[in-house]
C-alpha positions in Angstrom: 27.1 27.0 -3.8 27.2 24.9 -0.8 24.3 27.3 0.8 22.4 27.5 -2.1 22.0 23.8 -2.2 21.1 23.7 1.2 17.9 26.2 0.2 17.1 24.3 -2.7 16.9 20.8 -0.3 15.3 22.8 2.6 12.5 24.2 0.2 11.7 20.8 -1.2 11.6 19.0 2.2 9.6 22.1 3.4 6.9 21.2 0.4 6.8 17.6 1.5 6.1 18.1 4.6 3.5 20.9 4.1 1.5 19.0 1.4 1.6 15.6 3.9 0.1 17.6 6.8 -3.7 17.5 5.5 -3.2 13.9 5.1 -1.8 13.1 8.2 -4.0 15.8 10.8 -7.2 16.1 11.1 -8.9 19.4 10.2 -5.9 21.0 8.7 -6.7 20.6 4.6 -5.9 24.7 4.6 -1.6 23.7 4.3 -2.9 22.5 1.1 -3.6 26.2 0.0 0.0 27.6 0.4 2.2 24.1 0.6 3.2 23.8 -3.1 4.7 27.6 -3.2 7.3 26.2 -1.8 8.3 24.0 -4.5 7.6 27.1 -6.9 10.0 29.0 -4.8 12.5 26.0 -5.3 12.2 26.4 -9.0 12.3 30.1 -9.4 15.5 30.0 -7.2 17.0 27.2 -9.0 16.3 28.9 -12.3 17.3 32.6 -11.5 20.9 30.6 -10.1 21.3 28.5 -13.2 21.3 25.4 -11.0 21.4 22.0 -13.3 19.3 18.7 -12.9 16.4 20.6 -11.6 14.2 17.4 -11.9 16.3 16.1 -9.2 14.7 18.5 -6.8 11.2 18.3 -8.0 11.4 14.6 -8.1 12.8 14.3 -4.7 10.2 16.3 -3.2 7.2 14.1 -4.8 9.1 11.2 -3.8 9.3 12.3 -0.1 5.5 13.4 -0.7 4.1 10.3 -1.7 7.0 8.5 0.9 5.3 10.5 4.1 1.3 9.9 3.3 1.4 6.7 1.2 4.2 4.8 3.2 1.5 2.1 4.4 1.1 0.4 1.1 4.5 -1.6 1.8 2.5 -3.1 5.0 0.8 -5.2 2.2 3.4 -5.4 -0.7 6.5 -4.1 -0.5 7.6 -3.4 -3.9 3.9 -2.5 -5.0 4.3 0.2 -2.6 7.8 1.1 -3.6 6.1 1.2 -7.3 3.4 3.4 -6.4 5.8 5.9 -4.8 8.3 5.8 -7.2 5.8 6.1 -10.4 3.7 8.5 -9.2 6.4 10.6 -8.3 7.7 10.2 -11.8 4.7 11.9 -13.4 4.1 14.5 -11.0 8.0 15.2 -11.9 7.2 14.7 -16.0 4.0 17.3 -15.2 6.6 19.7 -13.5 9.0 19.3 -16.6 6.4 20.1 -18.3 5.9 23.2 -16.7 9.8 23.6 -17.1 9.9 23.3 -20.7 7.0 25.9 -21.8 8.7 28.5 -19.6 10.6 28.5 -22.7 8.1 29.7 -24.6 5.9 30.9 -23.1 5.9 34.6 -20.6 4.7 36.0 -17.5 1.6 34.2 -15.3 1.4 31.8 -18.9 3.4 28.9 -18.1 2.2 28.7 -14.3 -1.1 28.5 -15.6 0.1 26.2 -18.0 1.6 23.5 -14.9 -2.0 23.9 -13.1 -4.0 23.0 -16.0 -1.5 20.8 -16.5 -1.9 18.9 -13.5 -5.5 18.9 -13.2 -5.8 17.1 -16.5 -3.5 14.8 -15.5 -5.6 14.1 -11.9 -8.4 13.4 -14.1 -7.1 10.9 -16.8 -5.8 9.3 -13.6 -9.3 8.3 -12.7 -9.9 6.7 -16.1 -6.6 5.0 -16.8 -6.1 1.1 -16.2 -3.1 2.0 -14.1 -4.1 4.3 -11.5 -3.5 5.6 -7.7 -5.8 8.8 -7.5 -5.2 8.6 -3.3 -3.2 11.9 -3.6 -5.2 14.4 -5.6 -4.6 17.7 -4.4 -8.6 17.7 -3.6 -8.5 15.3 -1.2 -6.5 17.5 1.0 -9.7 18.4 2.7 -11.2 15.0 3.2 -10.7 15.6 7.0 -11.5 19.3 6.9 -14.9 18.8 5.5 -16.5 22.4 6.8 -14.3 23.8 4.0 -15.7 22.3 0.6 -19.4 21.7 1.1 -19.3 23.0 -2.2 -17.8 20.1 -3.8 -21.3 18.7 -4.4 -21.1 21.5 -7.6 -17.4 20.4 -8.7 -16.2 17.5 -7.0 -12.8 16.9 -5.7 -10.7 18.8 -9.0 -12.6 22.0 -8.0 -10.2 21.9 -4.6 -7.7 20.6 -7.1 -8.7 23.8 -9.0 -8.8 26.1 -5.8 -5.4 24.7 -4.4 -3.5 25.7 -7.4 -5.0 29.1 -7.7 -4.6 30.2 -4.0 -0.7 28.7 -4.3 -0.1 30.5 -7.5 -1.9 33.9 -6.1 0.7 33.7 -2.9 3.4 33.0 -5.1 2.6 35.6 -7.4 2.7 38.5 -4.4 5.8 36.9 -3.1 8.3 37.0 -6.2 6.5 40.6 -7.3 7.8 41.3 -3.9 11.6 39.8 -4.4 12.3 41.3 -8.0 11.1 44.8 -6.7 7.9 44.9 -8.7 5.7 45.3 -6.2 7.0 48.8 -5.3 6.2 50.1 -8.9 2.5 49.0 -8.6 0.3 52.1 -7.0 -1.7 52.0 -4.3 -4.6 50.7 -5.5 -3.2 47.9 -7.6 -1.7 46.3 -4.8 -4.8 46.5 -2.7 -6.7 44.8 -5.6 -3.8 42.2 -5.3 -3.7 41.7 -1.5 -8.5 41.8 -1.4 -8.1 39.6 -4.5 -6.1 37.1 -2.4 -8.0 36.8 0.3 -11.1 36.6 -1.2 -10.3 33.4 -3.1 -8.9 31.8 -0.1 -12.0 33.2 2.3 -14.9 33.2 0.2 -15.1 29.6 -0.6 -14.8 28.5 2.7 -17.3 31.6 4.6 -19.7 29.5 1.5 -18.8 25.9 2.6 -19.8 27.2 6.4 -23.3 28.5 5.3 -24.1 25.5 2.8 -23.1 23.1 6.0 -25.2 24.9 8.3 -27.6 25.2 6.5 -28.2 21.7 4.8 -30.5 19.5 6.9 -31.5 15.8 5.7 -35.0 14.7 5.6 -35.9 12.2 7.7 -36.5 9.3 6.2 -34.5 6.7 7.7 -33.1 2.8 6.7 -32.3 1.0 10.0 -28.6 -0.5 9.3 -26.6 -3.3 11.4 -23.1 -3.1 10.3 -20.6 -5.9 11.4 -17.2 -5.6 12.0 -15.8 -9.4 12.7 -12.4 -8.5 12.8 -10.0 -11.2 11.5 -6.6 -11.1 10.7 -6.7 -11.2 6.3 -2.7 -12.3 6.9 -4.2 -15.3 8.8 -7.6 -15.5 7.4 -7.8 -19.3 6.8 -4.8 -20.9 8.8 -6.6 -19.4 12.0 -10.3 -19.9 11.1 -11.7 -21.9 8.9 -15.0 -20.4 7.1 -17.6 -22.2 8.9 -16.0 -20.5 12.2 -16.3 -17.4 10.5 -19.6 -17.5 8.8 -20.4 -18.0 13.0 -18.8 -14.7 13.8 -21.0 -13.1 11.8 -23.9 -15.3 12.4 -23.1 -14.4 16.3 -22.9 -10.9 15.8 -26.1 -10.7 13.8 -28.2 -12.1 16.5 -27.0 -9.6 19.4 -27.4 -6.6 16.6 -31.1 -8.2 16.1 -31.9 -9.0 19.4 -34.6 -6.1 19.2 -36.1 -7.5 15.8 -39.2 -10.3 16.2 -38.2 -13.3 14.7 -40.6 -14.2 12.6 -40.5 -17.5 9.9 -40.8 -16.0 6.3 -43.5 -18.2 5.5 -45.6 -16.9 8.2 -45.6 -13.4 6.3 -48.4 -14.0 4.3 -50.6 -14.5 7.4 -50.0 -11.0 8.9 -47.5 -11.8 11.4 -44.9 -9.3 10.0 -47.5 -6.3 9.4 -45.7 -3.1 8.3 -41.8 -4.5 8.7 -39.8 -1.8 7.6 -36.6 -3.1 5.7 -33.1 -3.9 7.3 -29.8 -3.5 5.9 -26.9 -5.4 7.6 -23.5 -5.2 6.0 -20.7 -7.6 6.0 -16.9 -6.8 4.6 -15.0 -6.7 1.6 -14.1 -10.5 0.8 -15.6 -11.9 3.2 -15.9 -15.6 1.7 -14.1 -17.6 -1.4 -16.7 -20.0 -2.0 -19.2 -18.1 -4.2 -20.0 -19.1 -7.6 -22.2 -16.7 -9.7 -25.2 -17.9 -10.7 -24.6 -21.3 -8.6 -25.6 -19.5 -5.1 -26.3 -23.1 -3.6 -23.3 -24.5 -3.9 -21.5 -22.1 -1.9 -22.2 -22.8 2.4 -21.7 -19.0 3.4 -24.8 -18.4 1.3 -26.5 -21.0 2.8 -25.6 -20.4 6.1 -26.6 -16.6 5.8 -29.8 -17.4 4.3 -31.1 -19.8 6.3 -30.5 -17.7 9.2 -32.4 -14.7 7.3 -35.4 -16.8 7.3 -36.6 -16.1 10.7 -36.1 -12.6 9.9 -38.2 -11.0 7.0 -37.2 -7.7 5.7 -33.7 -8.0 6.3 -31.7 -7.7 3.7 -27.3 -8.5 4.0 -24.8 -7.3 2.0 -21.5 -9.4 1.7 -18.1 -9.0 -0.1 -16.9 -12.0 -1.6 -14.2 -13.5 -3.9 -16.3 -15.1 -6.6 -16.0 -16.8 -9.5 -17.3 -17.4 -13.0 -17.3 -20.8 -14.5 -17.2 -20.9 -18.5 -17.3 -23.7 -20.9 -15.5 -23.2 -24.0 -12.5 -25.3 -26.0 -10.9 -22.0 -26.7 -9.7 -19.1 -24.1 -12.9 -16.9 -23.8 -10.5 -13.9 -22.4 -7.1 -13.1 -21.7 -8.0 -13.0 -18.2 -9.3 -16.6 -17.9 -7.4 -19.2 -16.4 -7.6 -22.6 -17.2 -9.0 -25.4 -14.8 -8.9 -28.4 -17.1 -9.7 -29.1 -20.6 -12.6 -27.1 -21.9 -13.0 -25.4 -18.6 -12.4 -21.9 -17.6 -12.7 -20.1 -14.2 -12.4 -16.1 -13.9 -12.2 -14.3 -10.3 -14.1 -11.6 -9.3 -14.5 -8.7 -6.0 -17.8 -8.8 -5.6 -20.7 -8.0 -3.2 -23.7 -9.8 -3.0 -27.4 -9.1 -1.3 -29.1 -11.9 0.1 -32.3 -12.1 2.2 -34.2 -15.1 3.7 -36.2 -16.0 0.0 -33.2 -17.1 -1.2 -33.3 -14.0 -3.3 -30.0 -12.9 -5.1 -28.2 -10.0 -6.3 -24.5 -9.4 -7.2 -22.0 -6.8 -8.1 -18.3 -7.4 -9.2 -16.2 -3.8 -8.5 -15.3 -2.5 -11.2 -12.3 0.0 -10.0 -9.7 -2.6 -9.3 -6.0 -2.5 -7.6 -3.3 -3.4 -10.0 -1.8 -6.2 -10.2 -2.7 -7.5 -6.6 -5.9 -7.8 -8.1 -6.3 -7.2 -11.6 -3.8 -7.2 -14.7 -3.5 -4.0 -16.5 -3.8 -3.6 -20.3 -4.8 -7.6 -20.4 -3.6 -8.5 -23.8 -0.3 -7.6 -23.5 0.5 -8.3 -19.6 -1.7 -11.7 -19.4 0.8 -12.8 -21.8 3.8 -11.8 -19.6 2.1 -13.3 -16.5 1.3 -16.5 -17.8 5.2 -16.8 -18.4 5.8 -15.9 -14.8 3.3 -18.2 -13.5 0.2 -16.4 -12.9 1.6 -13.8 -9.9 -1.0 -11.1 -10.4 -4.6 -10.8 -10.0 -6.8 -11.6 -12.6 -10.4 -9.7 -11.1 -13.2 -9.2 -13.7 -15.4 -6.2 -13.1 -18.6 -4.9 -14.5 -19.6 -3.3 -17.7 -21.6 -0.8 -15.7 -22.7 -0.2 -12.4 -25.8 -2.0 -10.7 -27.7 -1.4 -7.2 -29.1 -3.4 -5.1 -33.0 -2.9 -3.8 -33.6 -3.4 0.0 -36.7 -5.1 0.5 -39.7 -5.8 2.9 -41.7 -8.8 2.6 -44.1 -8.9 -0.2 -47.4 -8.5 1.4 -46.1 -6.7 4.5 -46.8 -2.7 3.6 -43.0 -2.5 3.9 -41.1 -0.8 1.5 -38.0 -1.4 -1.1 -34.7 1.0 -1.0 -32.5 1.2 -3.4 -28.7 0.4 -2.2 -25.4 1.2 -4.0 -22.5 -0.6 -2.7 -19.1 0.7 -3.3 -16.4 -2.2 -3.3 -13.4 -0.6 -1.1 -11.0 1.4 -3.9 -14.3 2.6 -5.6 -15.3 4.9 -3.0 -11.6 6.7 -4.6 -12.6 7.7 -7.6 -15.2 10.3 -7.3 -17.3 10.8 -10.6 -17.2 7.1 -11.1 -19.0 6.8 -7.7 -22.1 8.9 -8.9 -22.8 6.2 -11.2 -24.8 4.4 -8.3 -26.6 7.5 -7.7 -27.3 8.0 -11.8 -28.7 4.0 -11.5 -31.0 5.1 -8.7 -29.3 4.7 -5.0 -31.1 6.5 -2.2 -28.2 5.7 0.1 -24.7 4.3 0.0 -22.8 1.8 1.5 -18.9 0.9 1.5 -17.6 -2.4 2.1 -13.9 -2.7 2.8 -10.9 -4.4 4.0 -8.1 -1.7 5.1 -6.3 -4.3 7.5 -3.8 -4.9 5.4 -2.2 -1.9 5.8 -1.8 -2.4 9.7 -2.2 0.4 12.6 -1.5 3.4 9.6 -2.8 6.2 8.4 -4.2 4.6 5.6 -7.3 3.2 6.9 -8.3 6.8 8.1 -7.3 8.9 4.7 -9.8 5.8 3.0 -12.3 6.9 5.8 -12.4 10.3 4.8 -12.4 9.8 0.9 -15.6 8.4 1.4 -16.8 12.0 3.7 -16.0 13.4 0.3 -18.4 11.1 -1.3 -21.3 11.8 0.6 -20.7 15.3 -0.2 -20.6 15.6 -3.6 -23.9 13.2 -4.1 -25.2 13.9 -0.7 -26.0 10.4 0.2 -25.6 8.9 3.5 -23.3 5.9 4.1 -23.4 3.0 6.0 -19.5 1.7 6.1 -18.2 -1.3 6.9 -14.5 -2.5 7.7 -13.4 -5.8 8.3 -11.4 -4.5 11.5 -12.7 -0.5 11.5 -12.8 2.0 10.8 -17.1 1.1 10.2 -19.0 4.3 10.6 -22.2 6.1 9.7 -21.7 9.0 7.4 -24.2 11.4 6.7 -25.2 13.6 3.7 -22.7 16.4 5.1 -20.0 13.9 5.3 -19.7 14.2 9.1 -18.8 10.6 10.4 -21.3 9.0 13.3 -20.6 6.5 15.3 -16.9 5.0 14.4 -15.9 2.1 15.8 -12.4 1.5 17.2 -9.5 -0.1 15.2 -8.8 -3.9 15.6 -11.6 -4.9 17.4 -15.1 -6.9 16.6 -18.0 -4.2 16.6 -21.5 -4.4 15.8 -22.8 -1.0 15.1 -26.7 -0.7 14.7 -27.9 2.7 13.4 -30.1 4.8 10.7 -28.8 6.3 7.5 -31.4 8.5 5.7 -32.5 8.5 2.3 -32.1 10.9 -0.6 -33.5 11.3 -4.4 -32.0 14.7 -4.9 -29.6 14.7 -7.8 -26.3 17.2 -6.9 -25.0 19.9 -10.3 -21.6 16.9 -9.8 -23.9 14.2 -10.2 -25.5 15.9 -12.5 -23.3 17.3 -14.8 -20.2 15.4 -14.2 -16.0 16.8 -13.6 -16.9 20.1 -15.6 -13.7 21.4 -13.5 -11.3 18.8 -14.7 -13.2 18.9 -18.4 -12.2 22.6 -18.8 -8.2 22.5 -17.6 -8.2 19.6 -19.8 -9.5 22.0 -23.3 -6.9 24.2 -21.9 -4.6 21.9 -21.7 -5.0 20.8 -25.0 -4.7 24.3 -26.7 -1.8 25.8 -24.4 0.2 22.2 -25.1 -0.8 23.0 -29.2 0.6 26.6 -28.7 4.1 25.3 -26.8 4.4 22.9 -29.8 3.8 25.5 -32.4 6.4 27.4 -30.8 8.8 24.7 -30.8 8.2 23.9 -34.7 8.6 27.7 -35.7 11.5 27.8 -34.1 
């Protein structure tokens, strides 16, 4: 007994380690193809023994999963990252019941395709559901092994979901035909159709990845981009600097990375002196400034200050994150997320990013995909309630309805031209069909602003790198990246990262992202790999319950 428990333990530590690797090394997403049979061994062992408690050894190993890759979320909240360990483990674990149960009913290969169906679905009403940490889908195991899944601009990121399950289940399938002794009844040809079979669908996606990547080239028509990387401290944002020393950070760092650019006044365009000025994109980070009130631009002095230095410089265009705000007049509450600044006077928060140029001219997005409870609370109506009785403890961000780009522009009159910019607000660049909404509203390139320094010297800053590789695969648009204190970066349509800066230091990186109109089948078409486990899903879950009733 004592041994057997020591299998059962070594098998599920021997998963957790094997599924962390891709998240941890560099270039090694192929563990991911063979790192859950351990876990199916685990089970198959446990259930030939008649071991009890089972979910303790399922739930264990997601827990010591999620523990080794997603540790760095307690840098910035200890029990949200305790929470997101803890709860995601504990559907992973129901999924795996799951998967328990209709071995009851169901025979043979059934109920394993029943768990990978299973878990796909459930990968993909993660990226819909108000409370939601996507960061471990089994298809970002390749984020850092990007030569591998070139052909995720077809299926997106639950394709490798979809090809990780398969190529575990095919492994495991060979192995227990080999321990119950079926293997030897199986002629010769049978278990050579077993043994190609195998290696064909681990090979042949990946011999297709290496073509498509090299044979993919980008057309060459570039957007010159400055991106800034100030680097200040978010635990000591304000006690250290206040944001008129900040704004000059910025403002400092803009002048060395324009140095090369002829300052010219904007009200001298429309006398030549800016002939053929191509646009400029300079990006700024995440949250940048709190003093930004939609639709009141002048009130706030980071706006001011960044415009007013934009004036000597026509056709460059800056993209900033801020902390906004809405101001609403109304005697009643005009949403559960409102909070209340005096009688008849509202305020609600918003992430947002915001393009401004020398004119004075405007444009804002609020992100949409939102972090619970640091900065938005979930299911409003019922937990709004709950934290107004705590005293307001959780983040109250509004997003947008839909997605909205911004447009790059020369001056008017200069023969420039205007480039149309999506801007993924930090989580965003997670969630994979909800990012080729900026390329459905028209975005030739992409850019990411973010602020990973709250999760210190870890290897989360670098898995959110990569996601965003993923990104530029599946809609095949370059992205310019900036990160408050790195990693900032130039991506490029094959999701091969240029240029990174170094961690914790103040960077200005100057560079060229190229354009792209091309629509990918993904962006196209949408998660039709995550669409059809779901329908089968749905009917295998209908047949289990049948089952159950007729019995």
């Amino acid at each position: 007994m004592k041994g057997q428990k020591i299998l059962l333990w070594g098998l599920v530590l021997l998963f957790a380690v094997l599924m962390s690797v891709p998240f941890l090394v560099p270039h090694c997403g192929f563990f991911a193809l063979f790192g859950i049979v351990p876990l199916l061994c685990m089970e198959r062992v446990a259930t030939l023994s008649g071991v009890r408690r089972v979910w303790v050894y399922h739930y264990s190993a997601f827990v010591l999963w999620n523990a080794f890759t997603t540790f760095w979320v307690c840098n910035a909240t200890v029990g949200g990252g305790i929470f997101a360990v803890l709860a995601n483990s504990l559907q992973m674990s129901v999924i795996f019941g799951l998967f328990r149960l209709s071995r009851k009913r169901f025979s043979g290969v059934l109920p394993y395709v029943f768990l990978m169906v299973a878990w796909i679905s459930w990968e993909r009403a993660y990226f819909d559901a108000d409370i939601s940490w996507p960061w471990l889908v089994l298809g970002n195991s390749f984020a850092r092994s990007i030569g591998t899944v070139q052909w995720y601009e077809f299926t997106g990121t639950l394709g490798g979901s979809l090809w990780i399950w398969m190529c575990n289940l095919s492994i495991f399938g060979i192995m227990a035909a080999l321990s119950d002794g079926r293997w030897m009844s199986f002629n010769g040809k049978a278990k050579a159709a077993a043994v190609i079979g195998m290696a064909l669908l681990i090979l042949a996606p990946v011999v297709v990845s290496r073509v498509m990547y090299d044979r993919y080239e980008e057309k060459e028509n570039p957007l010159d981009v400055l991106i800034l990387q100030p680097d200040i401290d978010p635990y000591n944002k304000f006690q250290a600097k206040s944001q008129q020393q900040q704004n000059a950070i910025l403002i400092d760092q803009m002048k060395s990375g324009l140095s090369g650019r002829t300052a010219v006044r904007a009200d001298s365009c429309a006398c030549g002196a800016c002939s053929g000025v191509s646009p400029l994109l300079v990006l700024a980070p995440e949250t940048f400034t709190s003093d930004v009130v939609t639709g009141e631009w002048n009130s706030s002095a980071t706006w001011r200050c960044f415009t007013s230095f934009l004036k000597d410089y026509p056709g460059v265009n800056m993209i900033f994150g801020a902390s906004s705000y809405s101001l609403i007049d109304s005697p009643e509450r005009p949403s559960y997320t409102a909070r209340q600044l005096r009688d008849g006077r509202w305020i609600e928060s918003h992430n947002s990013a915001l393009m401004v140029d020398g004119t004075g001219r405007t444009e804002i997005f609020h992100k949409s995909k939102l972090v619970v409870a640091v900065e938005m609370t979930p299911y409003p109506a019922l937990f709004c309630r709950i934290d107004d009785m705590l005293g307001g403890v959780m983040g109250r961000c509004v997003g947008q309805d839909s997605i909205s780009v911004f447009h790059c522009i020369a001056p008017e009159g200069c023969g420039g031209e205007s480039v149309t910019v999506g801007c993924a607000v930090c989580y965003e660049s997670v969630y994979g069909e909800y990012y080729t909404g900026y390329i459905k509203a028209g975005a030739e390139v992409m850019t990411v602003i973010t602020n990973d320094s709250w999760w210190g010297n870890t290897p989360g800053y670098r898995q959110h790198l990569s996601y965003a590789s993923l990104r530029a695969i599946e809609t095949r648009r370059s992205i310019a990246r900036c990160a408050n204190t790195g990693i900032s970066a130039l991506i490029d349509q094959r999701g091969v990262v240029h240029d990174p800066t170094p961690w914790w230091e103040p960077a200005v990186l100057s560079g060229k992202v190229n354009r792209n109109d091309r629509i990918t089948f993904f962006v196209a078409h949408g998660d039709i790999a995550g669409r059809v486990c779901t329908f089968v899903f749905v009917l295998l879950l209908a047949a289990m319950l049948v089952a159950f009733l007729k019995r």
